[in-house]
C-alpha positions in Angstrom: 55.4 20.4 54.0 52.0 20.9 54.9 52.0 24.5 53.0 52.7 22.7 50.1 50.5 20.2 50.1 47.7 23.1 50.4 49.5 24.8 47.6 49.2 21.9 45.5 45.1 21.5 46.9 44.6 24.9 45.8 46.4 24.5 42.0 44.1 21.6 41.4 40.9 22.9 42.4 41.9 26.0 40.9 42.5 23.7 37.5 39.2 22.2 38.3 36.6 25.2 38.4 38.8 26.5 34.8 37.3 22.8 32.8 34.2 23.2 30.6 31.0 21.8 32.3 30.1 18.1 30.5 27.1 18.8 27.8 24.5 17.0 28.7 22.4 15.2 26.3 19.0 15.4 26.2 16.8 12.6 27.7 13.8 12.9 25.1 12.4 9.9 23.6 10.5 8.6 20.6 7.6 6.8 22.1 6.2 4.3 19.1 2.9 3.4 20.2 0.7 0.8 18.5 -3.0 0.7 17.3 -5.4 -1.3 15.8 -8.5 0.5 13.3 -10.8 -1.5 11.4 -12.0 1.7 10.3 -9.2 2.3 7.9 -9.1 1.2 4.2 -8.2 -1.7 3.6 -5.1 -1.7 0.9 -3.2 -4.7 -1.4 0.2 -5.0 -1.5 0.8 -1.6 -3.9 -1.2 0.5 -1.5 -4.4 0.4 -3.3 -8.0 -0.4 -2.2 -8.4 -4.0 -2.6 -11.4 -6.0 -3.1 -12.3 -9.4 -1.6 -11.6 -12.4 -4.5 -14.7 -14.5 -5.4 -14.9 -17.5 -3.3 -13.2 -15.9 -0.5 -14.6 -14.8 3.0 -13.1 -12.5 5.5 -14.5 -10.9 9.4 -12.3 -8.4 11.0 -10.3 -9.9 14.0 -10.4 -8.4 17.5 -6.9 -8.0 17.7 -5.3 -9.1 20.9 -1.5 -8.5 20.3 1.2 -7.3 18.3 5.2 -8.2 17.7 7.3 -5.9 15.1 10.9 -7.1 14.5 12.5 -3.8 12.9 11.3 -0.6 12.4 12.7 2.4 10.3 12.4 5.7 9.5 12.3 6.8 5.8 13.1 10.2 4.4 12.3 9.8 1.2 10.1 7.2 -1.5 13.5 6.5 -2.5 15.5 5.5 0.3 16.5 1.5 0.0 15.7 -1.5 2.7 17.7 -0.4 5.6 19.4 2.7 4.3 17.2 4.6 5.9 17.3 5.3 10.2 16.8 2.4 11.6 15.7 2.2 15.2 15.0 -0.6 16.4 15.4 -4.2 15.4 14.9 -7.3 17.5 16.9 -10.7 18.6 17.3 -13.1 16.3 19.1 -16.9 16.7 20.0 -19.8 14.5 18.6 -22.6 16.8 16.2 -24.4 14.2 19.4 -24.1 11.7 18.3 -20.5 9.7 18.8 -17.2 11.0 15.1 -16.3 12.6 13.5 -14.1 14.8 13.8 -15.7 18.3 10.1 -15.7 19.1 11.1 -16.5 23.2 12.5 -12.6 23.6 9.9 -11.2 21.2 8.4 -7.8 22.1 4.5 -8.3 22.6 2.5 -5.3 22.8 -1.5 -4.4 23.6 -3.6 -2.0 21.2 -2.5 1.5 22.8 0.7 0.0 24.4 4.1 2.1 24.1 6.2 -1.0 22.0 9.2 1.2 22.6 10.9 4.1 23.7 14.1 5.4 21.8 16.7 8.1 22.8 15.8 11.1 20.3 19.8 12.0 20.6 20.2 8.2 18.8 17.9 9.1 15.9 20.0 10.6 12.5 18.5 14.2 12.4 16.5 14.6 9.5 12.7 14.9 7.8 10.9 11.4 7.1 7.9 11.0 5.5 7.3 7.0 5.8 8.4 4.2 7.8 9.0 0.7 7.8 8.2 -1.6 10.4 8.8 -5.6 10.6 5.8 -7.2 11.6 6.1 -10.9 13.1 3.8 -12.1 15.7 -0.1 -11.2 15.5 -2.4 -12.6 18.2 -6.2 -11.4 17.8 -9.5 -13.2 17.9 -11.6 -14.4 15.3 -15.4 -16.0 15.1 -16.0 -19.6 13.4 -18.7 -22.7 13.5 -17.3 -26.1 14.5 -19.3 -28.8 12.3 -20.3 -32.3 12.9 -19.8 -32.4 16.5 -20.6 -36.1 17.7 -24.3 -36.3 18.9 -24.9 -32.5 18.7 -24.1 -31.3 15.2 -23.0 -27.9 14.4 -22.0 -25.6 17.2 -22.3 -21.9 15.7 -20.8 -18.3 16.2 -18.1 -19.4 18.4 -14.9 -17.7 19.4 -11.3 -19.1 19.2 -8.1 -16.8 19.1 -5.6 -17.3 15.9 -1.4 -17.2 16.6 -0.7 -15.7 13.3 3.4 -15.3 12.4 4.2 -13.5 9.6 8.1 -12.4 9.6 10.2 -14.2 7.2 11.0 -16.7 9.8 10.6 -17.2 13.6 11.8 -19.8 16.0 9.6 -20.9 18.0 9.9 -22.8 21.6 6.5 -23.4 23.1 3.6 -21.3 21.7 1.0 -20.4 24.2 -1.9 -18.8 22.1 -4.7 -18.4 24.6 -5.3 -21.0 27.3 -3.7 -23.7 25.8 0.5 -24.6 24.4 1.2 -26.0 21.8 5.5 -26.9 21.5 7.0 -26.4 18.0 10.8 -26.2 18.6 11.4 -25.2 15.2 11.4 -22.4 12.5 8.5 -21.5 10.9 8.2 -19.1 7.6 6.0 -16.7 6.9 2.3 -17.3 7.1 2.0 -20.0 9.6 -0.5 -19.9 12.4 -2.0 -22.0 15.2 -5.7 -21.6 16.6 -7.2 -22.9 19.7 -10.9 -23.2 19.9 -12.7 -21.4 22.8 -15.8 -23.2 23.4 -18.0 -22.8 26.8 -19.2 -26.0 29.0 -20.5 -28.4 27.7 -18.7 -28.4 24.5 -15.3 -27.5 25.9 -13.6 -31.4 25.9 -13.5 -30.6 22.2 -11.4 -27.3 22.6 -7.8 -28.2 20.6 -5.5 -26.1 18.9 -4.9 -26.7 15.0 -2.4 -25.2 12.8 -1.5 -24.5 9.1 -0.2 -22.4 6.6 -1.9 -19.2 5.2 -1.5 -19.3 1.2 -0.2 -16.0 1.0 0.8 -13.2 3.6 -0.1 -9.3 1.6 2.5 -7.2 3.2 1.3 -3.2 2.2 3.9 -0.8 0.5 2.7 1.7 -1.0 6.6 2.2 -2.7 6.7 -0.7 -4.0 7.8 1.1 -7.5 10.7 2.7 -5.7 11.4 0.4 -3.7 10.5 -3.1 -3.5 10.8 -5.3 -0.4 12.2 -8.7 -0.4 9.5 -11.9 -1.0 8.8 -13.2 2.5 9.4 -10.9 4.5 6.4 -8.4 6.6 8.2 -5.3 6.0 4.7 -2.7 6.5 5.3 0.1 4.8 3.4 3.2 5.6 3.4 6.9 5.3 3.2 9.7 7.9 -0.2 11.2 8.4 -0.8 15.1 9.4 2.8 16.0 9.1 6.0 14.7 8.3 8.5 13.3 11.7 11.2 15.6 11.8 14.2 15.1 14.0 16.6 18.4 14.4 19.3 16.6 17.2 18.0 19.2 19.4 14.7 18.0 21.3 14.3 18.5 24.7 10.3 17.4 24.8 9.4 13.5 23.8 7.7 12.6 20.8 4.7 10.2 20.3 4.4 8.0 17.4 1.2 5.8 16.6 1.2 3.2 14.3 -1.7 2.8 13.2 -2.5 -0.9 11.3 -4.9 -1.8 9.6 -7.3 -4.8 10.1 -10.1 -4.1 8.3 -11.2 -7.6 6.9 -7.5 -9.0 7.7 -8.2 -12.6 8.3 -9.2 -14.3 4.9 -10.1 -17.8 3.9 -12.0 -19.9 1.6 -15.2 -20.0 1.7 -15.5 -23.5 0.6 -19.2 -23.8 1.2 -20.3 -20.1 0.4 -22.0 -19.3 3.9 -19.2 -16.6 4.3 -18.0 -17.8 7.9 -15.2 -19.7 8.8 -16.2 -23.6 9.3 -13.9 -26.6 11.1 -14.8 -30.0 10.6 -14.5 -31.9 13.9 -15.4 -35.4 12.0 -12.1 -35.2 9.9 -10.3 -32.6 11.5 -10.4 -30.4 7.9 -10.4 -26.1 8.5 -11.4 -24.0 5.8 -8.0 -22.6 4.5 -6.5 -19.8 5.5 -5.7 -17.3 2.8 -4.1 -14.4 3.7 -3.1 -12.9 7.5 -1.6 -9.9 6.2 -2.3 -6.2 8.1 -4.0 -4.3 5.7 -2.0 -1.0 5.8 -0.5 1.3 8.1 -0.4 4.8 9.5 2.0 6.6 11.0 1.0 10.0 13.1 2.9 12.3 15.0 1.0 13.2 18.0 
């Protein structure tokens, strides 16, 4: 008995050592990276240089934070919404009664942050020239005078820091945007923001955070006559820079990708008394209106 048993040992670790090693696949990753440039041209929402409308003002935000939804890679100026790769999209939920983005497991990332890292051996092999990413959430700080301030008057050149969402619609719990929270428990559609006032002692009992509605949100594609995206949503288009990203299935060395987005002049309103900075009432609560809180273009380089 106990010669056959080590018969039988032998036959299956002979069997063994006769099976193909396992293929290994290989462990390199797309690192998308974010930046922010106020250096780069600032575009309209067909890619072209835009000018400032008469009667608006605008400042370039110090941008603080950034939250993208979906992102995909395009091979060609063809390709339609979402037949392209894509690689990443975010959680949504139906809490405030419409599908949104749920704001609570939103990824939040720094200028120069990695926002994600993606298996190369999960990416369709191919050439792509532009990509489309979703952009929801911006956080970033902005300058502005608070007027008619009981007993002191105007209180100039201060800083605040503006919530801006801009996704075609995000739940949202409780929004922290700097120091202070402000709860919302709802959905909120494109172009809303919140604001909280930064002011040093002894003007801080008048820090608050106010809210609103930009008119419009200018969302940058410079394929819009190919291909279109949908009204509402942030879908940034951009091209690659440099070179093309090409995917062959067969990388064994990681690949960075910057996005690079624009905020040159980003944050618009109306200048309702021409002095070409951004003015809040504290007598009647009133804010200059917001305009527009779109990213003024994006680009993509492989580096």
């Amino acid at each position: 008995m106990k010669k056959l048993l080590f018969r039988l040992s032998l036959s299956v670790l002979g069997l063994m050592s006769c099976e193909k090693p396992t293929t290994q696949k290989s462990d390199a990753t797309l690192l998308l990276k974010v930046k922010f440039d106020s250096t780069l041209t600032r575009l309209d929402a067909f890619g072209q240089p835009a000018t400032i409308a008469a009667g608006n003002a605008t400042q370039n935000p110090a941008f603080n934070s950034i939250s993208l939804h979906n992102i995909e890679l395009v091979p060609t100026a063809l390709t339609s919404i979402q037949g392209g790769s894509v690689v990443y999209r975010g959680k949504e939920n139906s809490t405030g009664g419409a599908e949104a983005v749920d704001f609570d497991l939103a990824i939040i990332k720094k200028n120069g942050e990695t926002f994600l890292e993606i298996p190369l051996s999960e990416i369709k092999a191919g050439t792509y020239k532009y990509i489309r990413t979703s952009v929801t959430y911006q956080n970033y700080a902005v300058r502005f005078n608070l007027t008619n301030v009981p007993t002191v008057g105007s209180v100039n050149n201060q800083k605040g820091t503006v919530a801006s969402f801009v996704g075609f619609n995000t739940y949202i719990s409780d929004l922290q945007v700097a120091n202070q929270t402000k709860s919302v428990n709802d959905d909120k559609l494109q172009g809303y923001w919140a604001f909280e006032t930064q002011l040093n002692s002894p003007y801080s009992s008048y820090n608050q955070i106010y809210s609103g509605d930009a008119a419009r949100t200018t969302v940058v594609n410079p394929i819009h006559s190919t291909t279109p995206i949908p009204v509402g949503s942030c879908l940034v288009t951009g091209s690659f820079v440099g070179s093309n990203l090409v995917i062959t299935g067969n990388e064994t060395e990681d690949i960075v990708l910057e996005l690079s987005y624009c905020t040159n002049n980003s944050f618009e309103w109306q200048d309702t008394n021409g002095n070409g900075e951004w003015d809040i009432d504290v007598s009647n609560t009133t804010v200059e209106p917001v305009i527009d809180m779109g990213l003024r273009g994006l680009q993509a380089v492989v580096k």
